[in-house]
Backbone as JSON, one array per atom type, in Angstrom:
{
  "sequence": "XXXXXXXXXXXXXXXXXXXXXXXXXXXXXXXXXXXXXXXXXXXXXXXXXXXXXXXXXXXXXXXXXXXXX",
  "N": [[-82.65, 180.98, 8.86], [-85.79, 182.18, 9.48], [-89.18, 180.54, 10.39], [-91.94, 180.75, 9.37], [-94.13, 181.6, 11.34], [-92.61, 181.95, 13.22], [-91.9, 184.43, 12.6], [-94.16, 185.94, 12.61], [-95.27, 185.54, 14.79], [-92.89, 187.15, 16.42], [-93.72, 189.54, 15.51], [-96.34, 189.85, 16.82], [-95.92, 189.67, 19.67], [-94.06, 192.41, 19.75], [-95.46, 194.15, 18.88], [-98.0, 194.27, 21.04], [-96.11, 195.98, 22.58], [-96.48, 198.58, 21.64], [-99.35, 198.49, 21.69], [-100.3, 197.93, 24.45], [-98.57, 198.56, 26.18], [-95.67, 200.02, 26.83], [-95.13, 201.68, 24.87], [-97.25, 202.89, 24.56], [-98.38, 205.4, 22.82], [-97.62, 205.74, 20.91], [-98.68, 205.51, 17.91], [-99.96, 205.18, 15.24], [-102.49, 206.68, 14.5], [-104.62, 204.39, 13.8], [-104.16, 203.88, 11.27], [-102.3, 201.99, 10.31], [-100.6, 199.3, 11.48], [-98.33, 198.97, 14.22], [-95.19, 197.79, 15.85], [-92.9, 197.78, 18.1], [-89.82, 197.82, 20.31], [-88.92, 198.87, 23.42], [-86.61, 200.96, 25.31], [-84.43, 201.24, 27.87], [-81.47, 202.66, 29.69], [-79.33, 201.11, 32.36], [-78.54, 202.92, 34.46], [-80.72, 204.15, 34.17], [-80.7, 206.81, 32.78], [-80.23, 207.0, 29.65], [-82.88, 206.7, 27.26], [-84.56, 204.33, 24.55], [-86.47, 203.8, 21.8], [-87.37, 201.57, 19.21], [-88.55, 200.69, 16.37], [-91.48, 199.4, 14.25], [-93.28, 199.16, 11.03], [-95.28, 197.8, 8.58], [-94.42, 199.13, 6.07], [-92.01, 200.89, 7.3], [-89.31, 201.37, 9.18], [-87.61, 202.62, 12.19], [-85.91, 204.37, 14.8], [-85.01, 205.48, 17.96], [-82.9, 207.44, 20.14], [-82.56, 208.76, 22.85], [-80.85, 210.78, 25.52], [-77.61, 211.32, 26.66], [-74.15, 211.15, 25.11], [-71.5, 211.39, 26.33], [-71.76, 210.85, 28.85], [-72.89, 212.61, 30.48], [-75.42, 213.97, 32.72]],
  "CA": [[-83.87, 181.54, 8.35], [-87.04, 181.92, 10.79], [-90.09, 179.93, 9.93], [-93.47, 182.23, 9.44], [-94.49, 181.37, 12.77], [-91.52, 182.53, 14.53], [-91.68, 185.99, 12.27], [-95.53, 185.77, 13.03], [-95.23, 185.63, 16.86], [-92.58, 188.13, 17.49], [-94.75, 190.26, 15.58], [-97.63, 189.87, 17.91], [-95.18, 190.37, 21.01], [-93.49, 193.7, 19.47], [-97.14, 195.16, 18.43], [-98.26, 194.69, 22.4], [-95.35, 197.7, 22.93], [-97.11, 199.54, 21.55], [-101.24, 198.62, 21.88], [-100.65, 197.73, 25.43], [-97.67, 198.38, 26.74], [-94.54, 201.28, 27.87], [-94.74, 202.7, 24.1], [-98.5, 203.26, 23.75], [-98.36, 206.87, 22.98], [-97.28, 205.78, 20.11], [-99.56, 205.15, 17.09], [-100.49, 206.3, 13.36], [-104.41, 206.62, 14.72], [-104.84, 203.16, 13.03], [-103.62, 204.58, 9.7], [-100.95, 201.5, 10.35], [-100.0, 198.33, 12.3], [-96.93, 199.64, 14.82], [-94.55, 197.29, 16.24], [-91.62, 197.76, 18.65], [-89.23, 197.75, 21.65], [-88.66, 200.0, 24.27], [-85.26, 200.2, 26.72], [-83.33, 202.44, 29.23], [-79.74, 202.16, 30.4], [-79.1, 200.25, 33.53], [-79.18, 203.93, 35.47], [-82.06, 205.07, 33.53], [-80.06, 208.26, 31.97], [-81.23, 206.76, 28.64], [-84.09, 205.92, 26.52], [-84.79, 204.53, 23.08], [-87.47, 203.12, 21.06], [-87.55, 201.36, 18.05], [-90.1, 200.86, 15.87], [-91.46, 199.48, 12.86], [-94.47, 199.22, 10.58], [-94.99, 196.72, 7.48], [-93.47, 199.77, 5.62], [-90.83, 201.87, 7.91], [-88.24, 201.47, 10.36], [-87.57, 203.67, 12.91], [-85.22, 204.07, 16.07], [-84.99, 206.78, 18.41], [-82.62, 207.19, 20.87], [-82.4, 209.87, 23.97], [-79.67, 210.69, 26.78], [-76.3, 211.7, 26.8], [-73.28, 210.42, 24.46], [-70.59, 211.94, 26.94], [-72.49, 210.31, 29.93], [-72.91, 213.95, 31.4], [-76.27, 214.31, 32.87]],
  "C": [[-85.01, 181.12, 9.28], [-88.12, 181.56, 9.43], [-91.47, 181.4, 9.56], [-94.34, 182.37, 10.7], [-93.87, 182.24, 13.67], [-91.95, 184.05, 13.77], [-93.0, 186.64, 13.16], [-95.56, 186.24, 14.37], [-94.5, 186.36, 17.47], [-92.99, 189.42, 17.21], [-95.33, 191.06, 16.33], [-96.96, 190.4, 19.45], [-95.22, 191.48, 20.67], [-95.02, 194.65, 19.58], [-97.74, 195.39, 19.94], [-97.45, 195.88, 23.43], [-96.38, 198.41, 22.73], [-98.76, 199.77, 21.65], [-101.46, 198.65, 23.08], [-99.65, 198.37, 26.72], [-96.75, 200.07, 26.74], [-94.4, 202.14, 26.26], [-96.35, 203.15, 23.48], [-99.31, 204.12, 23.22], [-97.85, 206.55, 21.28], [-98.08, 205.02, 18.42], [-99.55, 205.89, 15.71], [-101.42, 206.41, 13.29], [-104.97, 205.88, 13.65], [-105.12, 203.24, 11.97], [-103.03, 202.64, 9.25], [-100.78, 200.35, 11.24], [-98.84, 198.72, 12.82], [-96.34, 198.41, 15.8], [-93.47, 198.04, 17.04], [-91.04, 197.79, 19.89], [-89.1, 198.87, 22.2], [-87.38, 199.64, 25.3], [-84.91, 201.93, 27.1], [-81.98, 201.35, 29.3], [-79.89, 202.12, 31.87], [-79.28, 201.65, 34.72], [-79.99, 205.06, 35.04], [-81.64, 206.52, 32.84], [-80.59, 208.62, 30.65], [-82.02, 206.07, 27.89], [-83.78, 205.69, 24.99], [-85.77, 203.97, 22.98], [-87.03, 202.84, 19.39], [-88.58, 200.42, 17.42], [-90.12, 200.11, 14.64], [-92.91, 198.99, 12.31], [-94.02, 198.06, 9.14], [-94.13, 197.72, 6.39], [-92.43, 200.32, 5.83], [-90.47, 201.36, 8.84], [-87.83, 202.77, 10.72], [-86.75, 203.93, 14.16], [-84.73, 205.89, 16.76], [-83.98, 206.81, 19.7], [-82.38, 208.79, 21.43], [-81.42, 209.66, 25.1], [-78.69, 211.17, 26.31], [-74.83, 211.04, 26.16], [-72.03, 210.86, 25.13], [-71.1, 211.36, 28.41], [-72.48, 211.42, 31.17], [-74.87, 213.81, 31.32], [-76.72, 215.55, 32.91]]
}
């Protein structure tokens, strides 16, 4: 079990995805506090994001499940 600190702080990381960072396109026009990660596959083919708010989770993923470009 994480302390309130640790929940606290990766928080504050996750939330800089999106205020500052490679998902900042991504907002609820401060409806909302938005948290989350962003990744690619090792030869960039594909993307995801996932996401989340004090209410919703969210995950998105893009690319190819047959690894046909």
């Amino acid at each position: 079990m994480f302390c309130h600190f640790v929940y606290w702080l990766m928080c504050q990381l996750l939330k800089g995805v999106t205020e500052n960072g490679t998902a900042k396109s991504i907002t609820l026009k401060n409806r909302m506090d938005t948290a989350g990660k962003t990744g690619t596959s090792g030869s960039d083919r594909d993307r995801l994001f996932i996401g989340f708010t004090s209410c919703y989770t969210a995950g998105i993923w893009c690319g190819y499940a047959d690894g046909v470009t």
